[in-house]
Steps between C-alpha positions, in 0.01 A plus 500: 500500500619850382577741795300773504668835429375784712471819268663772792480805270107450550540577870667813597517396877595809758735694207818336631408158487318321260189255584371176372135578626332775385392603885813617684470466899684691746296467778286217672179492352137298607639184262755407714399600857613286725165603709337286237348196656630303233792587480541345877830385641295389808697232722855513283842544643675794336884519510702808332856617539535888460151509702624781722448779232434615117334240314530200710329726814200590255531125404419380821226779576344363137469118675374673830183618315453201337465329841868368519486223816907562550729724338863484582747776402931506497727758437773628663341786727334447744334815582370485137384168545344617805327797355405295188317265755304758643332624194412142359323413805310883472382357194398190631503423887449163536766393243861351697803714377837349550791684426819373486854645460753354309788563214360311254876469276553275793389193450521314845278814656254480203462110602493621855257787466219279231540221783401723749222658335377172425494434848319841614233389243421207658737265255255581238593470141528834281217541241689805354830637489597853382879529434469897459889615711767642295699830432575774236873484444699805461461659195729519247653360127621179431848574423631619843247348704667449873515135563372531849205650449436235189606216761227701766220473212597140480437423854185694590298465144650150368626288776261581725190411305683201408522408926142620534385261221709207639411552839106533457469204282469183770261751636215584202178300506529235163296813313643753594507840352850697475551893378795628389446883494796567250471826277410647174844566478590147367264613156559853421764665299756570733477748766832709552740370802217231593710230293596326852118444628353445178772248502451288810120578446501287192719272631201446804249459230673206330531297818157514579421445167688186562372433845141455321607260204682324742205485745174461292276479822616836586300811331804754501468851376748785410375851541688726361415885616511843340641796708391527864615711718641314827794548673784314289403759210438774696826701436538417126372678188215274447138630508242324676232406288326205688339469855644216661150414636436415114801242455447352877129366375648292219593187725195529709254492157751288310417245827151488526275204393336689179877560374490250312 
């Protein structure tokens, strides 16, 4: 079967970027509410690194709404994790928030930290997993590019989704469902000085894409953002263009039973 060729030109997107749909989004909107009783994550056991801010922190808000039973967060501060907790149970008070702190390019304290989540939540199995941490490298061209802060990309975008996805795996339910929020990045023409994220971005995308050939029973999904403003772009000279609230709803809509 021929693969379909998507005609972009049609679809002018925001200006910058162009779309495939003829409706561009940069907001929530009714479709996707997490509100919506269908679109229920009631009873499932929510895991995502990065949860202490950004995306991952709207992420977890997202599941709250839809009636998330447990929702466990990492990162690597705590009083963001602790802050992040706060507001996802204000959205939804009866859901259990565990937040955990760990350096996820380590791999014995990612085993340590999953393990011990697992244990808060009762040594029940994760229905979803949201591997959302990472940082914006220093900016800058290839040729010249310090080797430290290449090797520091390497470590917190790369390696560490790569411990994340190894240590989480003995702990998914047989269908599990498993985000990779990546980036638009990995598809555009390139942006200048972003050559090291787009880099380990697409790198990410590829080994989930392998994680789900290799694991069938697994529904795994790569999301791959336009420009939002959180704190790892914050001091750059990109624009923000999306609300994060809009990109955090994927995985909870992408999840629910009329999905698919």
């Amino acid at each position: 079967m021929p693969i379909k060729q998507f005609d972009t030109e049609a679809y002018p997107g925001n200006g910058q970027f162009k779309s495939i749909t003829a409706t561009w989004h940069n907001e929530p909107y009714p479709r996707i509410s997490p509100a919506r009783p269908e679109l229920t994550a009631n009873g499932k056991v929510i895991f995502i690194t990065g949860g202490g801010s950004g995306i991952g922190k709207a992420t977890a808000i997202a599941f709250a709404e839809a009636g998330a039973k447990i929702i466990a967060i990492f990162g690597r501060r705590v009083e963001k994790l602790e802050s992040a907790a706060r507001e996802i149970q204000k959205a939804n008070s009866i859901v259990t928030v565990i937040r955990v702190s760990v350096d996820l390019s380590q791999r014995t304290a990612v085993d340590k930290a999953f393990e011990n989540a697992a244990q808060q939540a009762g040594g029940a199995a994760v229905d979803i997993f949201i591997s959302n941490a990472g940082i914006l490298q220093e900016l800058g061209t290839v040729s010249g590019y310090k080797e430290e802060h290449f090797r520091k990309g390497l470590e917190s975008n790369m390696l560490s989704t790569f411990n994340a996805v190894q240590s989480i795996l003995p702990h998914l339910t047989p269908k599990a469902k498993v985000f990779d929020v990546s980036s638009g990045i990995c598809h555009i023409s390139p942006l200048p000085g972003a050559w090291a994220y787009a880099a380990t971005k697409a790198a990410n995308t590829k080994l989930f894409q392998y994680l789900q050939a290799e694991n069938p029973e697994l529904h795994v999904v790569s999301i791959q953002p336009g420009v939002i403003l959180t704190e790892i772009n914050a001091n750059t000279y990109f624009e923000n263009q999306d609300d994060s609230k809009y990109t955090s709803t994927c995985p909870s809509h992408n999840t629910a039973p009329d999905f698919y």
